[in-house]
N, C-alpha and C positions, 0 to 999 in steps of 0.2 A: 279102225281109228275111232278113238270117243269122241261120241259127236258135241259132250258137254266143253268140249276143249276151249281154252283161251281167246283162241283165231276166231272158232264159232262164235260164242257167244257176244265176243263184243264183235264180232264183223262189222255193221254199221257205222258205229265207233270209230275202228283203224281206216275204214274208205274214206270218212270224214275229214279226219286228220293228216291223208293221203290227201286228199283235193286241198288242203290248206297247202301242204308243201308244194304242188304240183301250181297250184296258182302263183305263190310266191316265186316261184321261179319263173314261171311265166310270164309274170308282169314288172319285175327284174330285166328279164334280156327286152321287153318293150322299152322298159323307160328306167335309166340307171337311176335315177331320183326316185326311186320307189324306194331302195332301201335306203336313203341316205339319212343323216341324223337330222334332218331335220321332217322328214315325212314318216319316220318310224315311230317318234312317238307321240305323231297324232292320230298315227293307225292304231296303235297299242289303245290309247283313251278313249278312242270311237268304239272297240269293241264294247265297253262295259257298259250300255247303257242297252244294247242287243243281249250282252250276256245275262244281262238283269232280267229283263222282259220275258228272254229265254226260258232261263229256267221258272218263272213265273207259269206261262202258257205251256209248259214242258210238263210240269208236274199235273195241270188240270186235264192236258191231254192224255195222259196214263190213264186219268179214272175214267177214259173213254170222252167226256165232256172237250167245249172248247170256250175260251173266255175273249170275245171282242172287245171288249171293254178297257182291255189293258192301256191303251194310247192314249183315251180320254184319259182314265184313271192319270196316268203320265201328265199329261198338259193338266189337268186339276192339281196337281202335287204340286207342280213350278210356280202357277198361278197364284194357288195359296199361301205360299211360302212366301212367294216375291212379293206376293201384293199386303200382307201381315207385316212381312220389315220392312218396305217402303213407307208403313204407317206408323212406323215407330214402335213396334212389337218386338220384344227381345225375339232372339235369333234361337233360342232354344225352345222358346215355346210355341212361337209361329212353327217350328217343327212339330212339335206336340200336336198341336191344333193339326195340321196337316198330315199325320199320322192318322189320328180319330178318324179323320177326314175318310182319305181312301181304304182304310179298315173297314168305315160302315158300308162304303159300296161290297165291300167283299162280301163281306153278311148277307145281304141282298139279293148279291149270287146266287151265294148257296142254299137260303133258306128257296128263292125262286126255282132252281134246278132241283136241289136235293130235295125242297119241300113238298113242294105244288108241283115236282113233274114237269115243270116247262120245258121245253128243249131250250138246250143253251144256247143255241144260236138263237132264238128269240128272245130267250131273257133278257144275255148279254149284248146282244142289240141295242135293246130298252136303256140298257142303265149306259150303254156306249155314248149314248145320243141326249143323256141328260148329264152326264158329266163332262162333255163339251162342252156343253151350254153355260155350263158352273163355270166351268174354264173360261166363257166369252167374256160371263156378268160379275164374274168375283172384284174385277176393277173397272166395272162399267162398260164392258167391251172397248177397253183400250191395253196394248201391253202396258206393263210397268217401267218405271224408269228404275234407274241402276238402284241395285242393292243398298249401296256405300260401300266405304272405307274405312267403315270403325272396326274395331278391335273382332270383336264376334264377324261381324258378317266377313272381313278379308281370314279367317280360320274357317268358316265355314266354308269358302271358295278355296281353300287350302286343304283340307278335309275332302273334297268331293271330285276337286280338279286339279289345282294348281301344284299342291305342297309334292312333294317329294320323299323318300328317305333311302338315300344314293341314288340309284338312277333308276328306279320303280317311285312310279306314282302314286299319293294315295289315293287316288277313286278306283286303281288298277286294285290297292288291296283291298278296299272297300268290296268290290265287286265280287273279289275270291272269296272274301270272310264270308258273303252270304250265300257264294255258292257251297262251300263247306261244309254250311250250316244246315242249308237244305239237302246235300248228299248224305249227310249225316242221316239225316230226317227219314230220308228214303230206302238207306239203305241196312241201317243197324236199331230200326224204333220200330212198333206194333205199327203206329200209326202209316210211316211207308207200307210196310205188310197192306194193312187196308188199301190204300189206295191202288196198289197193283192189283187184288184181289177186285174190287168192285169194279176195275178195267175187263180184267179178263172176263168176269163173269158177277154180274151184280146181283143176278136171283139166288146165285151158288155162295156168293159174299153175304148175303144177306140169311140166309139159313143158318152159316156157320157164326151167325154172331155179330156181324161185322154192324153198326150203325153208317149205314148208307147216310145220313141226311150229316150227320156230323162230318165224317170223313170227308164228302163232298164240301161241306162246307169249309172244311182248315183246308183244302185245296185254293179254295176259291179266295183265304184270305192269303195263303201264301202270295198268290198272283197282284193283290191289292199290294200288300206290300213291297212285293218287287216292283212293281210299278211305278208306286208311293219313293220309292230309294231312287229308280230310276229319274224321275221328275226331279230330285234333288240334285242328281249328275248335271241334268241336263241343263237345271238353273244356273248352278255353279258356275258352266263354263260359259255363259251365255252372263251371267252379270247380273239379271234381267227376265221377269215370266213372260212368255212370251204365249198367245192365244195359240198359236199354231204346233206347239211342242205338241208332241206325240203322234200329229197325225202320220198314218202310217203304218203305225207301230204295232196293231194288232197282227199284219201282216209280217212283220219283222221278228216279232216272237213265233210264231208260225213256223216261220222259214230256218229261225237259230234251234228248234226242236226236231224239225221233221229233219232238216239236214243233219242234224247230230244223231239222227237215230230213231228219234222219239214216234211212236206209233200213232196215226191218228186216230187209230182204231181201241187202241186204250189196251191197257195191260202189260205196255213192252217199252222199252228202253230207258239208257241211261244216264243222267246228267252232267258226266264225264262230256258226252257226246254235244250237250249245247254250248260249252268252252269250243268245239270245232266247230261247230254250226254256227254260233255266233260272228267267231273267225273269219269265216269262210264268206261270209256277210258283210264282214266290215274291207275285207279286201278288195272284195268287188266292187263296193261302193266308191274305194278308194282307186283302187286301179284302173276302173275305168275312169274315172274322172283325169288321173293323171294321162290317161289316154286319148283324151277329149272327146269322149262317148257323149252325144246329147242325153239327156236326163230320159226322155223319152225310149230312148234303143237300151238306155241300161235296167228301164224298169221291163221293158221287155226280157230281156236276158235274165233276168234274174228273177223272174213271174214265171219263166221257162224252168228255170233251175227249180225250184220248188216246185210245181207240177208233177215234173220229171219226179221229184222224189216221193210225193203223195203216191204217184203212179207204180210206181218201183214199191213199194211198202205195200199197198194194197195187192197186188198181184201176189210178193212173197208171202205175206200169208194166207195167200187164198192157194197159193200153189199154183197157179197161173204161170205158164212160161211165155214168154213171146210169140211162141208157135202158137200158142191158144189153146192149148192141152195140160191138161194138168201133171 
């Protein structure tokens, strides 16, 4: 049997999208209001703000690295957005301005990690804990009030949340388009090439060519960006920036990566698998609520579930079996 086979390679992949099925039917024979048309697609719209984040910390965790920063970056995104058109700032440029925005954190990242060496779990601490803050003070440390109802801001809420076209929503395509874009990125450009290369092996990447500090860094800003789009869902559906958006959420990309597949170890899986992991994420958050799970036992449950898979991931490439023998 070739072990390059289909099955093999995407394994992590097909279990993923196995536990999507396997919970949906689960939480179905619990509670028949699971699938009904009115809880289906607010499950469908809760994944994309998980699948954005997703593939954001998905792509930083191949080059071995990991980015905390992503939730803050997310509540800076909303905040800045919201609080630019509540001041009478056209609705395209307060994006602009809020683009730059979460872009320069990415840079910061990267030049931090890829530059100087830091470990990313210190960098991305740093800039976690000062993009909150951005988030507190950008309107005083108060949320904003609504958007409006002018012309631009009810299409931009149409655009990110609302609108439709048949019975897929745009922030559902929004969401796809960049995950596309980024699978593309990963899977058919040099630049993907590097970034799995200086996962697997950075001193081996780095002989054969590869610029370590650059690569790191288009990692780091993809992440800003997914973040930066994500902040924008999150506004949308909420009317409103709110200080508290994102928190959380470094953990939530995490969990739409590892569960999709994604290595934390750097140099292995696919972005196919954060669309599952994402998934898989938004159901449970979903399902148990319609279960009346207190908030508490589901963060438990689901702090378990990622563990589990870090745990499972490290082991399979260490060779580790449960018996404790290799």
């Amino acid at each position: 049997m070739k072990k390059n086979s289909f099955v093999s390679k995407y394994a992590s992949v097909l279990t993923a999208f196995g536990g999507v099925i396997i919970l949906m039917i689960i939480f179905t024979i619990m509670n028949k209001n699971f699938i009904s048309g009115s809880n289906l697609p607010k499950l469908i719209r809760s994944i994309c703000p998980y699948l954005l984040v997703g593939i954001g910390q998905g792509i930083v965790c191949i080059t071995g690295n990991i980015d905390l920063s992503i939730g803050s970056v997310l509540g800076m995104s909303a905040m800045i957005s919201a609080t630019l058109i509540c001041n009478g700032v056209n609705v395209i440029l307060a994006v602009i301005i809020d683009l730059i925005a979460c872009l320069a954190v990415g840079c910061v990242n990267g030049v931090l990690v890829g530059k100087f060496k830091l470990p990313p779990f210190i960098g991305t601490l740093g800039t976690m804990t000062i993009c909150r803050g951005l988030a507190e003070i950008v309107n005083g440390n108060y949320n904003t009030g609504d958007i409006g109802n002018g012309k631009l801001q009810t299409g931009f809420r149409d655009l990110f949340y609302y609108g439709k076209v048949g019975p897929v929503y745009f922030g559902v395509i929004v969401a796809l388009i960049v995950w596309f874009c980024f699978n593309y990125m990963m899977n058919y450009t040099r630049t993907g090439r590097h970034i799995y290369a200086i996962g697997s092996n950075v001193d081996a990447a780095r002989l054969s060519g590869v610029n370590v500090f650059k690569t790191t860094t288009v990692a780091y800003l993809v992440s800003a960006f997914c973040s930066f789009m994500a902040g924008l869902v999150t506004m949308a559906a909420a009317g409103m920036g709110s200080m508290q958006a994102g928190l959380s959420y470094e953990m939530y990309g995490v969990a739409a990566a590892v569960i999709g597949g994604i290595s934390t170890l750097g140099g292995s899986g696919y972005l196919i698998g954060v669309i599952a992991g994402a998934s898989v994420w938004a159901i449970l958050q979903n399902g148990l609520t319609l279960a009346n799970v207190p908030v508490a036992m589901r963060n438990i449950i689901i702090g378990l579930i990622v563990v589990a898979c870090v745990l499972i991931d490290i082991m399979r490439r260490s060779g580790i079996k449960i018996g404790g023998k290799k």
